[in-house]
N, C-alpha and C positions, 0 to 999 in steps of 0.2 A: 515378539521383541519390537519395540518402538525402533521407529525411524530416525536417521539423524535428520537435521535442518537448521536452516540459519536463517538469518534476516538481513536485508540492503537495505538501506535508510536515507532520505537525502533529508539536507537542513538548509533555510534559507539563512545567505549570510547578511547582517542587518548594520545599520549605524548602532552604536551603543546610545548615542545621542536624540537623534530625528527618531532611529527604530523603522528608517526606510532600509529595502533591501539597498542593498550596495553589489558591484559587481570585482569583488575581492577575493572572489572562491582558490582561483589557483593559488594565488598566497597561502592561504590556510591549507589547501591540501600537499604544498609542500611541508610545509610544518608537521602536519600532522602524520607524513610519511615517515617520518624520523622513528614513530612510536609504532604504528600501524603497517608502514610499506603498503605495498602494494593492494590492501587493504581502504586504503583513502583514495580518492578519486573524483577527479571534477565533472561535469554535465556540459550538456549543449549551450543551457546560458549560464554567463557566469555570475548571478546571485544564486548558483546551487551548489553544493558540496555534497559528497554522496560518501558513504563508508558500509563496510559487509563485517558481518561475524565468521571466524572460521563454522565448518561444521559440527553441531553438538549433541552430543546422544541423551543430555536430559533438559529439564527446562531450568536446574539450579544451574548449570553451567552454562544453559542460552541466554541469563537474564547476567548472569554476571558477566558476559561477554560484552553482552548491548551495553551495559553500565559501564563499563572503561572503556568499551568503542566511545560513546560520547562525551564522557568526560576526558579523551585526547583530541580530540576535535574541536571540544569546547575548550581547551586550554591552548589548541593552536590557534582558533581565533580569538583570544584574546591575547597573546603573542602579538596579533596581525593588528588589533586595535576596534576588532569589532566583537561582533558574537554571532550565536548562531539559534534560529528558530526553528522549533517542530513546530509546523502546523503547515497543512496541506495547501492551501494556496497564500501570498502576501497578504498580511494584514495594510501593511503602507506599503508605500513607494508608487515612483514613478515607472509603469513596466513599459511602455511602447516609445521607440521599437528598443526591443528588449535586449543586452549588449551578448551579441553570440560567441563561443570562445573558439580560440584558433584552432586552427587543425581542417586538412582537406575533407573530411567524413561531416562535420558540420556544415563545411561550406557548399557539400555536398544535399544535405539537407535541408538548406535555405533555398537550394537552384529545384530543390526538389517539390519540398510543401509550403514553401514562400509564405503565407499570413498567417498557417497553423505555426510555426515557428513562434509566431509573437507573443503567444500563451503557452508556451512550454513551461511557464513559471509555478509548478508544480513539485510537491513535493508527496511523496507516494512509500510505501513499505512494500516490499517482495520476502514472500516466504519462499525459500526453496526445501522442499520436502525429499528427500533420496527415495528413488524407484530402480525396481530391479532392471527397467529396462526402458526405452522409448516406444515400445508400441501399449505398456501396462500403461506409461504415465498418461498417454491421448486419451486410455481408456479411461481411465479416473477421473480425467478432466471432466466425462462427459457427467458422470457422478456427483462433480462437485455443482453443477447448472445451477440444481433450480434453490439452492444454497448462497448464492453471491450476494444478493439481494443482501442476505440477514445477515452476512460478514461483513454487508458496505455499510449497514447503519450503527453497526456497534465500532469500526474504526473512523468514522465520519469525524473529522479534525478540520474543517476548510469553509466556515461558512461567512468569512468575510474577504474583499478581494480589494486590493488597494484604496481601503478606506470605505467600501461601501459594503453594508450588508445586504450580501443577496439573497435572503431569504430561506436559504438550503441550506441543510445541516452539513453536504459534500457537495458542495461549488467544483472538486476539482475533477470528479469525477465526467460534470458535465460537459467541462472545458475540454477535456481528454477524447470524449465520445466521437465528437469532428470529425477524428482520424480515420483514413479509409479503412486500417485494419484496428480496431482499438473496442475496446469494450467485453461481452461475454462471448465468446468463442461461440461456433457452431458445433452440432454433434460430427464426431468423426467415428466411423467405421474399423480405424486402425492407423499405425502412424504412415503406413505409405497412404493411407489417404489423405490426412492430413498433411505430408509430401507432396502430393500433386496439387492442390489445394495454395499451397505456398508459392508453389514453380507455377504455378498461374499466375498467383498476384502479382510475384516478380516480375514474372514475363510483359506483363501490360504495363509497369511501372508503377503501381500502387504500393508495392515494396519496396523502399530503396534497396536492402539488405536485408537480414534474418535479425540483424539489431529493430529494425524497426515493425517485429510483427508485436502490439501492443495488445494482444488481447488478454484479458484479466488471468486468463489460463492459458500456459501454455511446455509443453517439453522445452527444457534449458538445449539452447544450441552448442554448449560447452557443457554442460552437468550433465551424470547421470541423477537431472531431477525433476521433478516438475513443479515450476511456479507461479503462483498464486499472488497478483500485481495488483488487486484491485484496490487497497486498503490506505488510508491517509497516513502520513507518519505519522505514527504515537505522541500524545504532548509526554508522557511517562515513561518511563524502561518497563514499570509494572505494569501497563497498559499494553506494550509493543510485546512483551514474554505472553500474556494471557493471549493474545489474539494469535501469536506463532505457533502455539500448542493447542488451541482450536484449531488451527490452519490443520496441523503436523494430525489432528485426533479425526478431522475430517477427511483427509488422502489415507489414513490409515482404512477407515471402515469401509470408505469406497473402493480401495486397494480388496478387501475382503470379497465385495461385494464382485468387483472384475475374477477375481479367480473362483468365486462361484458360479459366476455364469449368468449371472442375475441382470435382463436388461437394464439401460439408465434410462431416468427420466427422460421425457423430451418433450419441456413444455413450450410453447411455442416464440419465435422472436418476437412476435406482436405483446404477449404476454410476461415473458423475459424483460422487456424494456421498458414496459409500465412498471413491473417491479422495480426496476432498477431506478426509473425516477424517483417515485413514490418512498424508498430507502434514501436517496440520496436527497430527498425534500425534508423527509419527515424525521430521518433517522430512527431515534427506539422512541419517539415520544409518540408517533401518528399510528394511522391508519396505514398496512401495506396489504401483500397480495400473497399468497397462499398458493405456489406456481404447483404446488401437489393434487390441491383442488379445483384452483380456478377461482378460487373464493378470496372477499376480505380477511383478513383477521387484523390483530393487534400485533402494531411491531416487537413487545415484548414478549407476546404471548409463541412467536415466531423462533424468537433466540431460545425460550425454554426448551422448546421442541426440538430446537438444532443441538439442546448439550444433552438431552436425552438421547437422539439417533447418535451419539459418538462417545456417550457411555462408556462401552466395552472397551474403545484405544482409551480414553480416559483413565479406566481403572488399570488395562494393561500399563501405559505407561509410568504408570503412579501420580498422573497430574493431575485428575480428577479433586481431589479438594482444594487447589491453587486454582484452578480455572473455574470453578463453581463461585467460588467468593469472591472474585475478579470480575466475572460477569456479574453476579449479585450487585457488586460496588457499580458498576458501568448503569445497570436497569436504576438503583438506587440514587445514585448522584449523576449519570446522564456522559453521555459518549464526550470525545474533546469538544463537537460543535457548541453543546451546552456550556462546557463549565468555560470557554472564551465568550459567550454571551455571558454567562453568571458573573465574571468578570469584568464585562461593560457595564453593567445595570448599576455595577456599583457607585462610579463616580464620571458614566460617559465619555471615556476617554479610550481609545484605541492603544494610546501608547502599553497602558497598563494590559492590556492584550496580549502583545509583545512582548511586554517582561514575562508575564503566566506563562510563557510557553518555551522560553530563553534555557538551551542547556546549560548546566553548569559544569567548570572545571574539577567541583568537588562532588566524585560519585554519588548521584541522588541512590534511595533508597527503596528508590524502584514507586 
């Protein structure tokens, strides 16, 4: 039986005009509570707006979820007089110092990570995947390793940052990395290991709280789930649906793999991290790293191998022909970093960036 899961999503809020970010968020997520409740929800700084899907047991129900999540968000910010952008970092605007939003836990986090603060301006997707328990979900994690790589290049949405392109197909990824806890988790043994592990970082003050352990994998402190944070938010709903049911097809076979018995990879962080560039540089168009072998390959030739290993949840859950032709279109027409570059080439204008990636209040069609 397939797993349920859902997705969080944040959107930068923008001038409808300039198409700079604007610091308007709590406006809109009041608005957008109306439709959503508790559902819609603001961030640290306030050009982000953030909203969640309930949890879904198929992907025709997680896609239509995403699609009227965003089209009441996108119709509360134009309520508010602005809009809202999927893409993983700002295309414009003026970010530094970036406007932080009220409340003692942020103000908490500025006395805390002071300059990392000034580049929270990121915009990211969380899958949360449902696990029978907290010590299966650590173990999965460790499963999912040497895989993140080839989930970062195929959601890579972020390769321009207020107005300059930085050459990266996932700029947000790198910004993120800073963080003393942030990036691919280490191998954990069981969840009380990864318990002790926690109550260290806290203890030394590298954790303000359990909110701030940002690693790409981790057990939900509230869910029984475990989630998978690495991903730029989707410019598409049909983008954001195919990479959840990757996500959801990937913690399934891993899930298989922990009640088999079967060790997990463990390739190394020196290795891990060159992947993770090299994904985050080149996305599916380059050269990556092969964290199985040790070897190059081809970033596409890396995602074919990743929908072959998750096959079996693919065909159990019935989503294997939605997610085959989804990634197909992704290999074929290029991750989001691509089609906002394919976008500039046109008439060199960044504004037009910003419209490409602008939710709309009328249900897109995925």
């Amino acid at each position: 039986m397939a797993l349920r899961f859902g997705i969080e999503e944040e959107y930068f809020v923008v001038d409808p005009v300039s198409r700079e970010v604007v610091p308007r968020a709590e406006a809109v997520v009041r608005r957008a509570e109306a439709v959503l409740g508790d559902r819609a929800s603001t961030e640290l700084v306030s050009f982000l707006a953030e909203a969640k899907t309930p949890p879904c047991d198929d992907l025709a129900k997680l896609t239509e979820q995403v699609r009227s999540m965003r089209a009441a968000m996108a119709a509360a910010a134009e309520r508010e007089g602005v809009r809202l952008a999927a893409s993983g970092t700002p295309v414009l605007g003026e970010l530094l110092p970036p406007p932080i939003a009220a409340g003692a836990r942020y103000a908490d986090s500025l006395a805390t990570y002071r300059a990392l603060d000034d580049e929270q301006c990121i915009c990211s997707c969380h899958v949360h995947v449902e696990m029978p328990d907290r010590d299966r979900a650590v173990r999965v994690g460790n499963h999912l390793r040497p895989w993140l790589p080839v989930l970062l290049a195929l959601a890579a949405n972020s390769p321009y940052w207020a107005g300059r392109d930085t050459g990266h197909a996932c700029w947000r990824v790198l910004s993120w990395s800073r963080w003393p806890v942030a990036g691919p988790p280490p191998l954990f043994e069981s969840a009380a290991h990864y318990d002790d592990v926690v109550a260290a970082l806290l203890g030394c003050g590298a954790l303000m709280d359990h909110g701030t352990i940002f690693w790409d994998v981790r057990p939900s402190a509230r869910l029984p789930t475990i989630e998978v944070r690495l991903g730029d938010v989707a410019r598409t709903t049909g983008d954001a649906a195919v990479f959840a049911a990757l996500v959801r097809a990937l913690v399934q076979v891993s899930l298989a793999a922990v009640e088999d018995g079967a060790a997990p990879p463990d390739p190394s962080a020196e290795m891990l991290r060159a992947a993770y560039w090299l994904a985050a540089r080149d996305g599916l168009t380059g050269r990556a790293l092969d964290l199985r072998t040790g070897r190059p390959a081809a970033a596409a030739d890396l995602v074919r191998d990743l929908l072959r290993h998750v096959r079996p949840a693919l065909d159990d859950s019935g989503d294997l022909a939605a997610v085959t032709a989804g990634v197909a279109a992704l290999l074929e027409s290029g991750n989001g970093a691509d089609r906002q570059r394919a976008v500039f080439r046109r008439r060199g204008l960044l504004t037009d960036v910003v419209d490409d990636v602008l939710l709309s209040p009328a249900p897109e069609g995925g």
